[in-house]
N, C-alpha and C positions, 0 to 999 in steps of 0.2 A: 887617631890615638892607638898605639902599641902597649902592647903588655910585654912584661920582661921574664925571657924563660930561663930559667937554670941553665939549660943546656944548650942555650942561643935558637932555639928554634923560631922563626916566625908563626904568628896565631894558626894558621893554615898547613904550617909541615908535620908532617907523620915521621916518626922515628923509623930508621932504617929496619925492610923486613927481610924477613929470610925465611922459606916454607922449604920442608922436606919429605917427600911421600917413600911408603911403602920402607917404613924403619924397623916394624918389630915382625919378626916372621911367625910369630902363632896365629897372628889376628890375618883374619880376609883383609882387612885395609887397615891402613895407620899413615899418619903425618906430624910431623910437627913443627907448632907455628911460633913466630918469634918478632916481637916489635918492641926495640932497643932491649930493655931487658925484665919485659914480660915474657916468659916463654911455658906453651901448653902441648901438651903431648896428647894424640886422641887415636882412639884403636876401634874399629867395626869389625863385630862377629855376627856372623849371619847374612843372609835373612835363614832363620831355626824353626823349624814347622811347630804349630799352634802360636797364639796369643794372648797376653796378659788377662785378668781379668778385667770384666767395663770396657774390654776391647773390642770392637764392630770384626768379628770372625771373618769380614767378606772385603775387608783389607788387609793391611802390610801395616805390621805396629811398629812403633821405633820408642826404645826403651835408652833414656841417658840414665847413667851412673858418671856420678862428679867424687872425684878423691880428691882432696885439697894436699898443698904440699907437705903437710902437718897436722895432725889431732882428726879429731872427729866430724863427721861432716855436718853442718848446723843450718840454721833457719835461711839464709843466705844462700846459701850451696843448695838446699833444696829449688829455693826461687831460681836460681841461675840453671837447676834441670827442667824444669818446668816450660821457661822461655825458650831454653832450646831444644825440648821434646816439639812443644808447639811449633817454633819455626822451621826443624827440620821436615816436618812433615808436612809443610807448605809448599816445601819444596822438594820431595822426592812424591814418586808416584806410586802411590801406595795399591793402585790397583792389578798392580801386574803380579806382583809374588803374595796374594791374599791366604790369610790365615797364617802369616809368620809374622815371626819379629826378629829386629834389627836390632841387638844391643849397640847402643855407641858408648864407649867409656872414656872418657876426659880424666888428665891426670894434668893438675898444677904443677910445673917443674920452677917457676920464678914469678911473681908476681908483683909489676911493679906500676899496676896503672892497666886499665881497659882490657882485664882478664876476663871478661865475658864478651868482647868482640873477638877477641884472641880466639878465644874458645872456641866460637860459631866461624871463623875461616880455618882452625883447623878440624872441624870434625865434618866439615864440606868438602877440603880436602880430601880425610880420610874417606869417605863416601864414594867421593871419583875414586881412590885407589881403588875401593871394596867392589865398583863396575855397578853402584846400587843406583835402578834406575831414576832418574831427575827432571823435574822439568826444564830448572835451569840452575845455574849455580849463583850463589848469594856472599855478600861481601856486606863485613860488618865493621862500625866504626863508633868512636864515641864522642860526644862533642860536650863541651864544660861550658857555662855559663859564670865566668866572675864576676864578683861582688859589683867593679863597677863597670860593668853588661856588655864588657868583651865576650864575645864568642871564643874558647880556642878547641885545636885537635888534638885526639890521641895523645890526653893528659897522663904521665907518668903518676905514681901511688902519692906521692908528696902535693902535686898538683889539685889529684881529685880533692885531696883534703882542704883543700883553700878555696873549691870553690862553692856558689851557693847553691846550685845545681847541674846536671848533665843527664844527659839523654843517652839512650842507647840506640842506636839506629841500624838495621838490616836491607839492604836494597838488591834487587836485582842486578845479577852480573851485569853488565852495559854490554846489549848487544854489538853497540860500536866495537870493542874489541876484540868481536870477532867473527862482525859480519860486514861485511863491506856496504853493499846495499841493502833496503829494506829493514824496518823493525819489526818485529812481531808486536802485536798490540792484543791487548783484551778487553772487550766492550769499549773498542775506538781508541782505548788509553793506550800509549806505546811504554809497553812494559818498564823500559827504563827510569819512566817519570812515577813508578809503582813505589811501592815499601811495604816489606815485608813484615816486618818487627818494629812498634817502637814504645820502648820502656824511659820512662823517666823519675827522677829521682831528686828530690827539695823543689824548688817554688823558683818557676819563673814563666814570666808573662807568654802571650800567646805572639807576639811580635817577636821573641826570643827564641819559642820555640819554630817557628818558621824560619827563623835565620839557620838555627840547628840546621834544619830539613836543607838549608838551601847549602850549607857549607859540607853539610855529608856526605850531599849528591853530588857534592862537585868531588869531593874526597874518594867518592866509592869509584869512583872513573879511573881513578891512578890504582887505587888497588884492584881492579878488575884487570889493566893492564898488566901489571904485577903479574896475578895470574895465569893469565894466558900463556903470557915471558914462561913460567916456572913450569908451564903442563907441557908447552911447546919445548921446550929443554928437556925435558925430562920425557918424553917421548923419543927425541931424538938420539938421547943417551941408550933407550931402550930399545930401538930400533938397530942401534950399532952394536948392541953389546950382544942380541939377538943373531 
C-alpha cells in the first residue's frame, strides 16, 4: 500500500538537500541547511571563557538560542533548544575546552516541515565549521506516522499536519561513509546501530515506533553520505582556493 504525496515523493524519499558552510564572517562557524523548502541558518561563537549558571565549571557548556522567522520565541522554540542543547552535547566533547561556552544560534529562514531536523544538521555543520571538538557527527531525520499506519520521510509542514504522529530521530553519522573498514563500537554496540535523540510527538504503537527507527536508520545513511559529499567538496574548494 502507497500513500499519495503532493509532491510525488515515495514514502522513503527525502526532499532534495543542500548544506552550506562558513556563510556569515562574524561567527567562528556558520552553515546553512535546506530540505526542499525548509531552510535554517545556524552560527557558533566560541568556546568564550566561563559558564552558564547550573553549569559543571570542569566542562565545555553549549548554549542554543533559537530565533524563529517571525514574533517572539515561545513554548515550542524553547523545547526545540532544549533537545538540541541536549543532543549537541552528546556529541561534542566537552572536556577539552572546560569552563567555556559554546553559544550556537539557530535562525529559521523557511519552514516548511522537519525544522528541528534541519536544525540539528545545520548546527553540526556549523560546529565542524567552528573546528569545535566532536566525537562524531550526527544526522537528523523525521519520520510521520499516518492515520492509516503508513510510515513516511521528511514530511513537508502540510503533511506533519495530517498526520497522527512523528518522531524526531538523531543517529550517528554512519561510519560506513567514511570508514572503509572497521566500526567503532561502544559496549560491543557498533555505533552506527546507536541513536542519539528521540523525541516523539501524538500516539502511536510501539511496532510503529520501531518501524520509525528502522526507516530513519536506513534514512540517516543517505544523509551521512550527503555529508561527507559536502565536507569533501568543500575542503577541496578550500584547499584550491588556499
Amino acid at each position: 500500500m502507497e500513500i499519495d504525496r503532493e509532491d510525488g515523493r515515495s514514502q522513503n524519499q527525502l526532499r532534495p538537500l543542500a548544506c552550506s558552510r562558513n556563510i556569515l564572517h562574524r561567527a567562528h562557524g556558520s552553515a546553512s541547511w535546506s530540505q526542499g523548502d525548509t531552510k535554517v541558518l545556524a552560527a557558533v561563537y566560541g568556546p568564550k571563557a566561563g559558564t552558564k549558571k547550573n553549569e559543571n565549571p570542569e566542562k565545555a557548556c553549549i548554549e542554543v538560542i533559537w530565533k524563529p522567522k517571525t514574533g517572539q520565541i515561545g513554548k515550542l522554540e524553547k523545547e526545540y533548544e532544549m533537545i538540541l542543547k541536549r543532543t549537541l552535547q552528546s556529541i561534542c566533547i566537552l572536556t577539552v575546552n572546560p569552563n567555556t561556552t559554546t553559544s550556537v544560534m539557530i535562525q529559521v529562514v523557511n519552514d516548511d516541515g522537519a525544522l528541528l531536523p534541519s536544525a540539528i544538521n545545520a548546527a553540526c555543520m556549523a560546529l565542524v565549521d567552528a573546528g569545535i571538538p566532536m566525537r562524531h557527527l550526527a544526522v537528523s531525520i523525521c519520520c510521520c506516522v499516518a492515520r492509516s499506519g503508513l510510515v513516511i520521510l521528511d514530511p513537508t509542514k502540510l503533511e506533519e499536519q495530517k498526520m497522527k504522529a512523528f518522531a524526531y530521530l538523531v543517529f550517528p553519522n554512519s561510519v560506513h561513509s567514511v570508514l572503509p573498514e572497521g566500526s567503532p563500537s561502544v559496549q560491543g554496540e557498533p555505533i552506527e546501530n546507536g541513536i542519539i535523540t528521540s523525541v516523539t510527538h501524538g500516539t502511536m504503537s510501539v511496532d510503529d515506533y520501531f518501524y520509525c527507527l528502522e526507516r530513519g536508520r536506513a534514512a540517516s545513511t543517505k544523509l551521512s553520505d550527503f555529508l561527507r559529499r559536502n565536507l569533501q567538496q568543500q575542503s577541496t574548494n578550500s584547499s584550491k582556493a588556499g
